[in-house]
N, C-alpha and C positions, 0 to 999 in steps of 0.2 A: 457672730451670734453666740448665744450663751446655753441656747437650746433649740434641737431638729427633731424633727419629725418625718421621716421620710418613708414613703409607701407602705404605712404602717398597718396591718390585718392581725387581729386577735380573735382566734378560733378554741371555742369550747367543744370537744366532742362534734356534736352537729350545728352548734349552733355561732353565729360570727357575732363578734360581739362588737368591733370596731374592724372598718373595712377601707382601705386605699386614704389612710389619711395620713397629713402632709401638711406642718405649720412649721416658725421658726417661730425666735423670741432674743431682740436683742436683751444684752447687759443695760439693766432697770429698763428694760420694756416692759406690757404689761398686756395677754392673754387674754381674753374670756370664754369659755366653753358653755354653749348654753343648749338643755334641751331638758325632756320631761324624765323622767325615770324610766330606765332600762334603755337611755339612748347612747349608753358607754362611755358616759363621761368620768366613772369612776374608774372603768377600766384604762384607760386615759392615763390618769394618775397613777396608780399604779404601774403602767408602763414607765412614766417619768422618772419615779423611785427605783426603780428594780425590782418590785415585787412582783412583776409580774415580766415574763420575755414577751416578743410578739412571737406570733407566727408566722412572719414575713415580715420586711422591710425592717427597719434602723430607727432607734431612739439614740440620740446623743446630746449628753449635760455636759456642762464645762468642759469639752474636748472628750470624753471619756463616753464609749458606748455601752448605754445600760440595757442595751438586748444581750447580754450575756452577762450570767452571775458573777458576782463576786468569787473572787477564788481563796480571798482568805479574811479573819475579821479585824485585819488593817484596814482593806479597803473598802471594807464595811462602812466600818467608819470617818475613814475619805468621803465618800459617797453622801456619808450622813451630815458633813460639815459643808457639802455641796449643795446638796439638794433638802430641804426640811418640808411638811406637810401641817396644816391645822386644819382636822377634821370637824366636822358638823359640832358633835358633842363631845365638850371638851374632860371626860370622865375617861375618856378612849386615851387620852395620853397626859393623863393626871393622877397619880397614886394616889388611894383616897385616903390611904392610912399614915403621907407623908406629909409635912407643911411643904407648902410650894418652895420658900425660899430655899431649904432643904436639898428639894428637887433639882432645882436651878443648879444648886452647888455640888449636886451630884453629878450631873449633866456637864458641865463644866470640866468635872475631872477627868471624867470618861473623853472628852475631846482635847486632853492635856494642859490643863490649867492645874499644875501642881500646887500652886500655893496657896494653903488654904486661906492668907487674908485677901489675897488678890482675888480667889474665889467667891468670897465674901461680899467684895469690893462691887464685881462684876454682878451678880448676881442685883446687889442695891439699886444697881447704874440700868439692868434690861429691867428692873420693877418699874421705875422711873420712867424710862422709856416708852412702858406701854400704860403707866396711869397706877400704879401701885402703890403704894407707902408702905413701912415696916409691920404694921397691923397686918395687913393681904399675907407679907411672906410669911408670917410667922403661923399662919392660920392652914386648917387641913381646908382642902376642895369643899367639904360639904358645908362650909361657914362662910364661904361665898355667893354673893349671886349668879346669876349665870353671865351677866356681862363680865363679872372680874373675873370666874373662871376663865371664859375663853381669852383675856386678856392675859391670863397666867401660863394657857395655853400657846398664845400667842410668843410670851416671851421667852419660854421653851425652845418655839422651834427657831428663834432667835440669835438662841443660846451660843450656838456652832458658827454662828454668822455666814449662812450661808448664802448662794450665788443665786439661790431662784428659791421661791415660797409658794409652794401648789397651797389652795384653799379650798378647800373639796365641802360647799355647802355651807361655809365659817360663820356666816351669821343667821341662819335659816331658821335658831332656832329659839334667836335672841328676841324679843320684845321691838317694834317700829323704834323706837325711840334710844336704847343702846344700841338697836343695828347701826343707825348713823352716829355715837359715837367711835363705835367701833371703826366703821370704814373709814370715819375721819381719821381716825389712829392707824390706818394699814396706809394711808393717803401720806399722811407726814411722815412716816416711815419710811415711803418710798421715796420720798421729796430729798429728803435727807443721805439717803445712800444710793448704791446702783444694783440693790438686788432686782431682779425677776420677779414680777408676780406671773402665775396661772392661777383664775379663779373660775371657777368652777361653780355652776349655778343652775337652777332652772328659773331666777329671778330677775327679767329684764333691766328693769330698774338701778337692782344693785350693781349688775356687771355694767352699766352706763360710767355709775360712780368713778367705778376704779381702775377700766381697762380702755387701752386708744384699739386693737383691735379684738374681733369676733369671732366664733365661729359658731355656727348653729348647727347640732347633730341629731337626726331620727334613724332611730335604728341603725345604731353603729356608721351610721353614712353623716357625712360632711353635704348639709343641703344648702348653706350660704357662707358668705364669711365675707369682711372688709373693716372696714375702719367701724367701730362701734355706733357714733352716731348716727354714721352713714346709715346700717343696717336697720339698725332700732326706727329712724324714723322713714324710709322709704324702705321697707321690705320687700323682698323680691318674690321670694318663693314663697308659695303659698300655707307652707309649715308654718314659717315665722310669722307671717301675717295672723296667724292664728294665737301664735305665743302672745305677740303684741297687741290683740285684741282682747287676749284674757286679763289684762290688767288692768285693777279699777281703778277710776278715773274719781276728780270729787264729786259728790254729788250719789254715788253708786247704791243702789240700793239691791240687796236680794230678793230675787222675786218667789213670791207667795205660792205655796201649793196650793189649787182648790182643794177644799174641804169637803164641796159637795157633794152628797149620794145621790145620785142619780138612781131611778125607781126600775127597778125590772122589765 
């Protein structure tokens, strides 16, 4: 397996923020973590990265355990060629005053890609890959829409080619109609190679898309978990039942506040 989870509790002060949790993730398997806000899915992620240790139990990526810090910024960047992240919004890991391509060839260097044509090269080849042309690289972030940002985004965390890709929220905040570009783009990607995804979601729907298993967390607790379709369409606990009843259906309409006043 390419990534563990084991007996995992993350404690702020008084408060648990993730509690007794325990998943794997083979090489190009693929993850979903689904629950509402504040149910420590981002805490999660961060565990996976290193940015955060537990306070009990083991995270381990590609052999290496990331409940304790880096102790120097080689393996920082080990780490970083290991594991990569695309957040919600992609302004969070896009220089707005850099062109992407730019960026790409900066990032490059930084994971030892000395030569600058090759850097160049490379850079052409991850635009390509996630739907770019030489317009996009040459362009700052803010002359983008939001699907080619996070696409930009996307091929950043690419960049390093790493062994697992956490998605913390990644299409959440794109438009119905780039989000299914998009996941089709994170779909082929994975077709294509043997990275890891964990994606990360409060969107049933999406994490159908793009992962074979589940897990459902309230309140830093682990309340279901199995094979994604499984979950999604026979839910067990009554959390999920809930998650999966809030999603509208065609047909859906919002219903009307009365307007009435009512007399004294």
């Amino acid at each position: 397996m390419i990534l563990e989870a084991v007996d995992v509790r993350k404690q702020f002060g008084e408060m648990v923020a993730v509690q007794e949790l325990s998943f794997s993730v083979d090489a190009g398997g693929s993850l979903g973590i689904v629950g509402e806000s504040g149910a420590g899915k981002t805490t999660v992620a961060r565990m996976i990265l290193g940015l955060e240790a537990p306070s009990s139990g083991r995270v381990t990526a590609c052999g290496r355990d990331r409940s304790v810090p880096a102790r120097s910024a080689s393996e920082r960047r080990q780490r970083g060629r290991e594991v990569q992240i695309v957040f919600q919004d992609p302004y969070s890991s896009l220089d707005p005053r850099e062109p992407v391509g730019r960026g790409l060839e900066r990032l490059l260097k930084l994971h030892g890609v000395s030569d600058r044509a090759e850097r160049r090269e490379r850079a052409v080849a991850l635009a390509g890959q996630v739907g770019l042309g030489s317009r996009q690289l040459g362009a700052l972030p803010r002359e983008l829409s939001g699907g080619q940002r996070q696409r930009a985004a996307i091929a950043r965390a690419l960049a390093p080619a790493p062994q697992i890709l956490v998605l913390d929220e990644a299409v959440a905040s794109l438009d119905v109609s780039i989000q299914a570009q998009v996941l089709n783009l994170l779909a082929d990607i994975r077709e294509s190679t043997t990275i890891a995804y964990v994606f990360i979601s409060h969107d049933l729907a999406v994490v159908r898309h793009l992962t074979e298993e589940v897990i459902v967390m309230r309140n830093g607790e682990v309340v279901e978990r199995g094979e994604t379709g499984q979950v999604l369409d026979a839910p067990q606990h009554e959390y999920t039942q809930r998650l999966r009843a809030s999603i509208p259906v065609p047909g859906w309409r919002p219903r009307r506040r009365s307007t009435e006043v009512k007399d004294a």
